[in-house]
N, C-alpha and C positions, 0 to 999 in steps of 0.2 A: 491500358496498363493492366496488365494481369495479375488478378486478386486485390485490387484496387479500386477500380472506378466501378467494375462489376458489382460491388456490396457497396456501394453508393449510385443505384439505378432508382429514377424517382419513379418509376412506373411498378417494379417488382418492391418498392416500399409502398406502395398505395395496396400490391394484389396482399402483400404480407399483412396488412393492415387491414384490409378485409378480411382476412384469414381468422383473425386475431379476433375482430369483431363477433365474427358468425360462430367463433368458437367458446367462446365465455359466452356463464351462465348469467340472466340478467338476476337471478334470486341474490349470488354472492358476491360477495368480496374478496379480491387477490392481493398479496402482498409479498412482491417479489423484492430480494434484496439482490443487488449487484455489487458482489465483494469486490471489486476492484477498480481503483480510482480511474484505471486508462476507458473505462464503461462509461462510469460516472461523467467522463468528460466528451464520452462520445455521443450520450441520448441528450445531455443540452443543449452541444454542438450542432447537434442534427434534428435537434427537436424532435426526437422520437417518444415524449411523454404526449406532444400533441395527436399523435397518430393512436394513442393509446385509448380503448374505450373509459368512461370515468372511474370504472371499479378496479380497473388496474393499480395500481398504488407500486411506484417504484422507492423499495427505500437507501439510502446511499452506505454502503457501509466503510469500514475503516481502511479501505486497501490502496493507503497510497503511504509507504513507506517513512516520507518525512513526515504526513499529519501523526501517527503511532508515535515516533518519538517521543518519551518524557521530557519534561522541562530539566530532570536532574542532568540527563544524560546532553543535554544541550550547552548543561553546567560547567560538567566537566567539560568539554570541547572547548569552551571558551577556556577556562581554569587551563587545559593543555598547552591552546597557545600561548598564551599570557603569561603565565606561570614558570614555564617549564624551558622554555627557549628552544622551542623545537619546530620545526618546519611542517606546519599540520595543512594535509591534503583533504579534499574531500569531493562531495558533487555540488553542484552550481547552488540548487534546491536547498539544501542544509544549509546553504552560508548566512539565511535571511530567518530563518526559523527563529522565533522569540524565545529565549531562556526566560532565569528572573530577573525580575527588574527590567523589561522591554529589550535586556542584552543579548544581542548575536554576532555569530563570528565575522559576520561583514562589519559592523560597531566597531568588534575587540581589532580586526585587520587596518581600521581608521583611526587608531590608538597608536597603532605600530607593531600589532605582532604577525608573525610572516605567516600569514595563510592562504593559502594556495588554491584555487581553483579547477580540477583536474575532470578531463570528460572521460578518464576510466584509471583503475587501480595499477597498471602499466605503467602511468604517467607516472604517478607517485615512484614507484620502483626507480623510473629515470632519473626521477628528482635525487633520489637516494644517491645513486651510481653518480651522481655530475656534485653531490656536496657532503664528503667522505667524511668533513669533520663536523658534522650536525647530524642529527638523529631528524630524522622524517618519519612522522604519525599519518596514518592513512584511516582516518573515521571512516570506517565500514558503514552503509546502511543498506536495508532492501531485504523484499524476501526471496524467496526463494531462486527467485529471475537474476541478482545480481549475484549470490554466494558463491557459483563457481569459478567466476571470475576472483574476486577474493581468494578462495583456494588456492588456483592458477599464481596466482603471485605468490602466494607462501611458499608454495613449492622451490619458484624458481629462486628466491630470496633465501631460501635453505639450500639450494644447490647452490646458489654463488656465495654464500658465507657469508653476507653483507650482515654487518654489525651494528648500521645505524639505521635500518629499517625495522617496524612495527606495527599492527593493526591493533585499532580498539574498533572489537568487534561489537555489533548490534543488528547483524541479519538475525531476523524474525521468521516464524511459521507461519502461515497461512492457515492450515487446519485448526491448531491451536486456535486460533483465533474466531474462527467460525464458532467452534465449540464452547469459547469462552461467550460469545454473540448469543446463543442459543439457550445457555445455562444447563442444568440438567434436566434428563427429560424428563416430562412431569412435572416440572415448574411449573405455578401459575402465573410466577411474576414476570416469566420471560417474555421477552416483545416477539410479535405474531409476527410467524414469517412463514410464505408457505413454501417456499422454494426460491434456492440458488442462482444467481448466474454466475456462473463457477471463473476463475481468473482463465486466462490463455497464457501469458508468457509463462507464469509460474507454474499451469497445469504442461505445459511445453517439456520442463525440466522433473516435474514429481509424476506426472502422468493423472491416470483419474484413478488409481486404488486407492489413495488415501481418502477422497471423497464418498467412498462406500459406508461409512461409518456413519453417514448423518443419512444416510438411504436407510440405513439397519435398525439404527440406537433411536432415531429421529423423527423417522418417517419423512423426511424432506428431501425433496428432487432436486435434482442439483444439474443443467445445462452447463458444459463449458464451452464459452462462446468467446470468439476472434472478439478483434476491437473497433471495425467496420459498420455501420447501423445496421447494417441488412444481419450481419451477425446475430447481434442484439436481439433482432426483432424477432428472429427466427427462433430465438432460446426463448425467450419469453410464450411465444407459441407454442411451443415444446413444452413447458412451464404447466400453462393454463390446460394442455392435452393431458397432461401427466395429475394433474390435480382433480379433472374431471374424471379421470377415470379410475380416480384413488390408488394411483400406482405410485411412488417412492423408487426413483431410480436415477442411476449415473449416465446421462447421455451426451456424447460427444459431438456438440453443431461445428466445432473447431478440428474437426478431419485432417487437414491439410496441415495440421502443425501439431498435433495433438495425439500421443499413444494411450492405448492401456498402462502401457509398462514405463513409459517417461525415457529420459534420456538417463540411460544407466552407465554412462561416463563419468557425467556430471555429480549421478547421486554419489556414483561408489568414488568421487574427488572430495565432495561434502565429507562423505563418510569418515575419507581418513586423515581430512585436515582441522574437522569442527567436532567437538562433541554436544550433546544435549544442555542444557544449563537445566537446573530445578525450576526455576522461576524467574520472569520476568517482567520490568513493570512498562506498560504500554498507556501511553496517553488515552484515557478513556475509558478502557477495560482495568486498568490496576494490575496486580498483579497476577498474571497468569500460567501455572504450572507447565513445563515442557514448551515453553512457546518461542524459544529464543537459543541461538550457538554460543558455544565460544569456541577457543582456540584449544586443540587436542594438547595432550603434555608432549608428544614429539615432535610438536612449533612451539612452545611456551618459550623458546628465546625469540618470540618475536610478537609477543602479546603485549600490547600496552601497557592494557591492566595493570599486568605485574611488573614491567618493567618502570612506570611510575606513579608512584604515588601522590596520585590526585585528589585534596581533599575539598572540599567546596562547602557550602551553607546550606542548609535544607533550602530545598525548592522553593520557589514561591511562583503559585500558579495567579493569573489572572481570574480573579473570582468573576468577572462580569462576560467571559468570553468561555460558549457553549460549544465549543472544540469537541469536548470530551459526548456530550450529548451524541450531536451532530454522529462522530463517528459509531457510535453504539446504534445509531438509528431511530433516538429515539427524539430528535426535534430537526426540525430543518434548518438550512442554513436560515432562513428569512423570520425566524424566533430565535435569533442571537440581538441580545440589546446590542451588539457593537456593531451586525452585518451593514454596512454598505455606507455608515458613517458613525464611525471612523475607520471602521477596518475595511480596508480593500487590496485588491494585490498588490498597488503602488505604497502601499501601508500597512502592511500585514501588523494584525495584533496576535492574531491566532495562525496554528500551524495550519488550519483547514485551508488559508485563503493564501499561503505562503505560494504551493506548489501548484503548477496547473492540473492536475490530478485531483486538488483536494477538493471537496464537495464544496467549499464555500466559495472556491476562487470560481469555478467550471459554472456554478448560479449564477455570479456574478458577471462571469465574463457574455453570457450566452441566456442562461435560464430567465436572467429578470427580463428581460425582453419579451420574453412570452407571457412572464405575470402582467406586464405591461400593455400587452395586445388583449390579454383575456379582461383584463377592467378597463379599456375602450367597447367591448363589448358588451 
């Protein structure tokens, strides 16, 4: 199967692996962060921290769309359906996501309010056209991989007039996010990272300019790498190359899906249907400037936001669940008092373990098995 079984070859993960070895310094320490959850799920999967000499240190960081989530903005989703009598769509992943008080819209749907399950923002739209005298909410989430599709349907929801369709919007940035990870440069307090494994779908659609900026301002190397272990293994290679030889650069291991320039369809669709928001608050990182869309004023008849007013109780996070750590990178999943009892993916307490993406569910489902093997030994 072509670009498939190929970057799952166990013999060219063994030469990579040599590669890997022969090429780090035994003096230091590496500490690569892989921004994106579809990564995260792929080196536990594949156990490619095993193949990893010990100075390697892979750390998990926040790029899996539902673990970012606030708890408020979970709030409102429930408050919509419940509240409001409206027919809220969204992705499978968001339905289980814990708000406050252990509530989610799979809960508020086993109460009785109509929430809907949709495998793309389409659906929603048909929902709309087939139930003319209900308003239909489409909870937007994701970053940059999922926005143009969102776009895509504003558009077409503006061309047919539809009057009881609406997004509450909450696609995120990607960069933003790195850069709120990173802090300013010159930080002392900011956690060691020496280099990137930069996303693929979202680098797919933004391309790799915007990643020049932690090459420049940062001095961090930045790999965008496929979702494949051989992928992986390869950026990281790339990584450890790039570090030894005290270069700072943007390199593309993901060729075959991946431009300089990005998919400039998509951006210039983003462009004219979302604007920039000031700030936005992200499970983990808090609030952070420029990181987040909303809806331009020439779709604002189709913004949630404004068309209801949703008000809710101040959040209330889970003091004993390190969700927000976890994503910053700065404890693992297996230093959360709750991981592995009581929270697990058939029990989610935190958004980490909710989605198979998030770093605690991809440990869980895959990684502890190797903490397991390494204390038999």
């Amino acid at each position: 199967m072509k670009y498939i079984e190929e970057f799952r070859d166990p013999e060219l993960a063994q030469n990579l692996a040599k590669g890997i070895a022969e090429a780090v310094d035994p003096g230091r320490d590496y500490a690569f962060m892989e921004f994106c959850g579809g990564h995260t799920h792929a080196i536990a999967r594949y156990g490619v921290e095993d193949l990893l000499p010990d100075n390697i240190r892979m750390i998990h960081g926040p790029g899996c769309p539902v673990c970012v989530l606030p708890v408020a903005r979970v709030d409102k989703a429930i408050a919509l359906a419940t509240d409001h009598d409206v027919i809220l769509c969204t992705y499978a992943d968001l339905m289980r996501v814990p708000g406050s008080k252990f509530d989610s819209l799979i809960k508020a749907r086993s109460r009785g309010a109509d929430i809907r399950m949709v495998y793309s923002v389409t659906d929603a739209l048909k929902i709309a056209e087939g139930n003319p005298d209900r308003q239909v909410v489409f909870f937007a989430i994701g970053f940059e991989t999922t926005t143009p599709p969102t776009a895509v349907a504003l558009r077409i929801a503006k061309a047919k007039g539809l009057k009881n369709f609406s997004v509450h919007c909450n696609h995120v940035l990607t960069p933003a996010a790195m850069r709120a990870i990173l802090g300013a440069p010159g930080d002392p307090t900011r956690i060691t990272i020496d280099g990137f494994v930069g996303p693929s779908h979202v680098s797919a659609v933004i391309g790799m300019q915007p990643y020049h900026e932690f090459t420049e301002d940062y001095a961090k190397p930045v790999v965008i790498a496929g979702f494949e272990p051989l992928d992986v293994m390869q950026a990281i290679l790339q990584l450890v190359q790039q570090v030894n030889d005290g270069r700072a650069d943007v390199e593309n291991e993901y060729a075959r899906a991946v431009t300089e320039e990005g998919n400039a369809k998509a951006i210039a669709l983003m462009d004219e249907v979302f604007d920039l928001r000031d700030s936005f608050e992200w499970r983990g990182l808090g609030s952070v400037p420029h990181s987040a869309l909303k809806i331009a004023p020439d779709y604002a008849g189709f913004d949630a936001e404004l068309r209801f007013d949703v008000q809710t109780p101040a959040p209330r996070e889970n003091k004993a669940c390190a969700c927000g750590d976890v994503l910053r990178g700065e404890k693992t999943p297996e230093q959360c008092k709750l991981y592995g009892d009581p929270c697990t993916p058939e029990n989610p307490l935190g958004a980490c373990m909710v989605s198979s993406e998030g770093a605690c569910a991809a440990q869980w489902t895959y990684g502890r098995f190797r903490q397991q093997d390494l204390v038999a030994e």
